[in-house]
N, C-alpha and C positions, 0 to 999 in steps of 0.2 A: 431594522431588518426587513427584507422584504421577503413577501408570500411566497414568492417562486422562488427562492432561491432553496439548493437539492440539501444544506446542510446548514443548520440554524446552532451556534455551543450559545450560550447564554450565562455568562458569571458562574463557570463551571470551577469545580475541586475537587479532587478524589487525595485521600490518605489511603496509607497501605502502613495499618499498626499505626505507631506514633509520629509516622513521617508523611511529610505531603509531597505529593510529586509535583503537584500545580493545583494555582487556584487563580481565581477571576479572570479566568480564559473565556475571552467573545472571540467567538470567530464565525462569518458572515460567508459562506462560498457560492462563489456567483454560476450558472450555467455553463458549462466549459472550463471550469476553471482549475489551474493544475497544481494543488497545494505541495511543498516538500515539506515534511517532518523532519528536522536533522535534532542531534543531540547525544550525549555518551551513554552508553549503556547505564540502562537503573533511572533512565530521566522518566521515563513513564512513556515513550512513545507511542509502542505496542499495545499499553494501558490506553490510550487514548481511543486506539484503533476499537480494541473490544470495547470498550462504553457507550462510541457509534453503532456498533453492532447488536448492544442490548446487553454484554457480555459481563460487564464492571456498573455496578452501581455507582454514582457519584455520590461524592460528600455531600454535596453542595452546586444548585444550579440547574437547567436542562438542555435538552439534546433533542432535535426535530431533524428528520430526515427527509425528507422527500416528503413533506408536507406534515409528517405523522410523527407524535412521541415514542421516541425509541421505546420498543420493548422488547422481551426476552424471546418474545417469538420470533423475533427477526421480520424482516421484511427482507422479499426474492428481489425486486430491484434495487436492492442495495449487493455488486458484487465484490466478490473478495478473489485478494491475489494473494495466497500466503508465501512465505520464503521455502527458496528451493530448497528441497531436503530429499535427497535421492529414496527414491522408495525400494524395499527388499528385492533383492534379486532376483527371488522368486515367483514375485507378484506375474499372476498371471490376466489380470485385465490386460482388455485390450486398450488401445490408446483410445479409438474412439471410444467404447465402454467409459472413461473415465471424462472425456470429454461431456458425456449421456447423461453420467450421473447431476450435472448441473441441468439437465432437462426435464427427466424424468426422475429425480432422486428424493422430491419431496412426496412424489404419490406412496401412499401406503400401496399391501397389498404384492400378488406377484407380478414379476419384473417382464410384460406386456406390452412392448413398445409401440405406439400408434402410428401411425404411417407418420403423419406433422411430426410429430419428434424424432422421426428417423433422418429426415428431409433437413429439420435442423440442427443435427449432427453434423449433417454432411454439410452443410453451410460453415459450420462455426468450425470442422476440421480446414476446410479449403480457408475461412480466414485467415485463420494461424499460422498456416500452411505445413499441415499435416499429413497431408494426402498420402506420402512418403513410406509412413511409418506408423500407421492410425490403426491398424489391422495384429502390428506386431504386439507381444505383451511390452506393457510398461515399464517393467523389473530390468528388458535388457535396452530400455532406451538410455541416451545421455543426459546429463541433468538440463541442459539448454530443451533438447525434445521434450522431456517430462514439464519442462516449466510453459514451454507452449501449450502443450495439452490444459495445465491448469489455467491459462488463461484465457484459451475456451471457454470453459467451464464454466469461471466467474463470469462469464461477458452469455450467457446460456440467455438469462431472461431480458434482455438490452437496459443493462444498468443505466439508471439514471445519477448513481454513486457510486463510482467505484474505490475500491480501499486496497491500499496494496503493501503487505508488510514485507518491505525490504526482500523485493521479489527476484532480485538481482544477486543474492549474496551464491557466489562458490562458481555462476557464468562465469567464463571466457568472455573477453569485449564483445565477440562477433555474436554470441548469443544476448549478452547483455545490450547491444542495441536493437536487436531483433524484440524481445520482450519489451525495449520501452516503446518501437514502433507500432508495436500491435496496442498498447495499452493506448497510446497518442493517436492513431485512429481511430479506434473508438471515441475517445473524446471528440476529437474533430467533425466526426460528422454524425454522431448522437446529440451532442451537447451534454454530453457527462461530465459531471465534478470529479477530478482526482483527486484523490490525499495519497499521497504517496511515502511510506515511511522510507530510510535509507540510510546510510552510515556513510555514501557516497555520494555528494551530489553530481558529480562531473559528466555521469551518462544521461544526466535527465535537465544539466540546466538552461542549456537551451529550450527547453517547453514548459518552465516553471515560469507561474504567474508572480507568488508568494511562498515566501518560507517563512513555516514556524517551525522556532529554534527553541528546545527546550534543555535548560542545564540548570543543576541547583537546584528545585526549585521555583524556576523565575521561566521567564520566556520571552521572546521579542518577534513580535509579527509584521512583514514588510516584504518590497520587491529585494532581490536578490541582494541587488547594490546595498542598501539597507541595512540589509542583517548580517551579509557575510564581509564585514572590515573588523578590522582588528582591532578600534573603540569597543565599537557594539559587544563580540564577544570577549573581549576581556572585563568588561563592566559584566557580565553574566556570569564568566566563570571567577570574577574575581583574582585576577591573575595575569600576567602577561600574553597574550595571544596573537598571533601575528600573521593575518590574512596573505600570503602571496600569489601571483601568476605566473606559471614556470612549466613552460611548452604547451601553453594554452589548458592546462588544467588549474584548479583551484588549488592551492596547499596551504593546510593551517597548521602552523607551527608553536607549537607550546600549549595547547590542551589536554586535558586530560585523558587519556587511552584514545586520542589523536593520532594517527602516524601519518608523515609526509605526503599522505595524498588523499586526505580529510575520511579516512576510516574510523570509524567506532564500531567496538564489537558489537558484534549482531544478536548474542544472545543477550535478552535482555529481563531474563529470571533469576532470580527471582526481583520483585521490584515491593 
């Protein structure tokens, strides 16, 4: 393994009760480098994500982030992009406000914004491209706007890690390439490592370096070609599985809570 590299797993394992979702996971993530998580709900992906985070204790093995052993305190340049999940109607933050909270949201204390943090709002809305709608409350934004906002947010301290749980689920395409551009420029010209979770590869595979595939159990780490044929994951799932290309998207055919255009359910609780 090497020193700089923003994400170290080391003969990692986590159980949940009597079951294991994975064990003797190495995974080595180089500067820039844009990992996809695939796999069917219950495989532990999500589980994976909170372990980097600090979140899940492992069975077995450890977790170096950005130079440092994970812990429960988290580390700020590590960002997160969680799944879009419409917030209440009535929520009256503002956009920028929620954008904020990634700047100023670990100071204790009343909420006294410093000029630099005001400044960096207005950066991190104009990245996103929020300027639009950054003023309005959030409750009556669309879930594409609401998910830009969060990825302001996460990108607040210039992640050196970013982690993104299946950030894309309930978008439209045209917002779902908008959220993978904004997360792929950041990488590009930071040098941020992605992990990126998803039920979908098709919006993100063109800027995947490596997919880890996790099913059963088991797992298989490699460039796309690699991992996404119908050998590979049929020896995973134990079962017949049938990689095709069919109008230049990915379709795999015959896994489990699979459908026709490599979706697995997104919720992945309990695990």
């Amino acid at each position: 393994m090497t020193s700089d590299s923003p994400l170290q797993i080391s003969g990692a394992a986590l159980r949940r009760g009597d079951r294991e979702l994975w064990s003797g996971l190495d995974l080595d993530v180089a500067p820039g480098e844009f990992i996809a998580v695939l796999g069917p709900s219950g495989s532990g992906k999500t589980t994976l994500l909170r372990a980097i985070l600090g979140l899940e204790r492992l069975s077995s093995g450890s977790i170096r982030a950005l130079g440092s052993e994970v812990r429960r305190a988290g580390n700020r340049r590590i960002g997160y992009v969680p799944q879009q999940r419409p917030l209440p109607p009535e929520t009256s933050l503002r956009g920028r406000d929620l954008v904020g909270l990634g700047v100023d949201g670990h100071r204790f204390g009343l909420p006294f914004p410093r000029r630099g943090d005001r400044e960096r709002v207005r950066e991190l809305v104009r990245a996103v491209g929020a300027e639009g709608f950054a003023d309005r409350p959030v409750g009556e934004l669309s879930g594409g706007e609401q998910q830009r906002l969060r990825v302001g947010q996460a990108l607040a301290d210039d992640p050196g890690l970013l982690l993104c749980d299946e950030p894309l689920t309930s978008l439209d395409l045209a917002n779902q390439q908008a959220v993978v551009r904004l997360i792929d420029h950041h990488r590009a010209r930071s040098g941020a490592a992605v992990v990126f979770v998803t039920h979908d590869i098709n919006p993100v595979l063109e800027h995947v370096d490596r997919i880890l595939y996790i099913a059963h159990g088991r797992f298989m780490l490699g460039a796309p070609d690699e991992v996404l044929n119908s050998a590979v994951l049929s020896d995973l799932y134990d079962a017949p599985v049938y990689v095709l290309r069919a109008g230049g998207r990915l379709v795999v055919v015959g896994a489990p809570d699979a459908d026709d255009a490599h979706h697995h359910h997104h919720d992945e609780e309990p695990e």
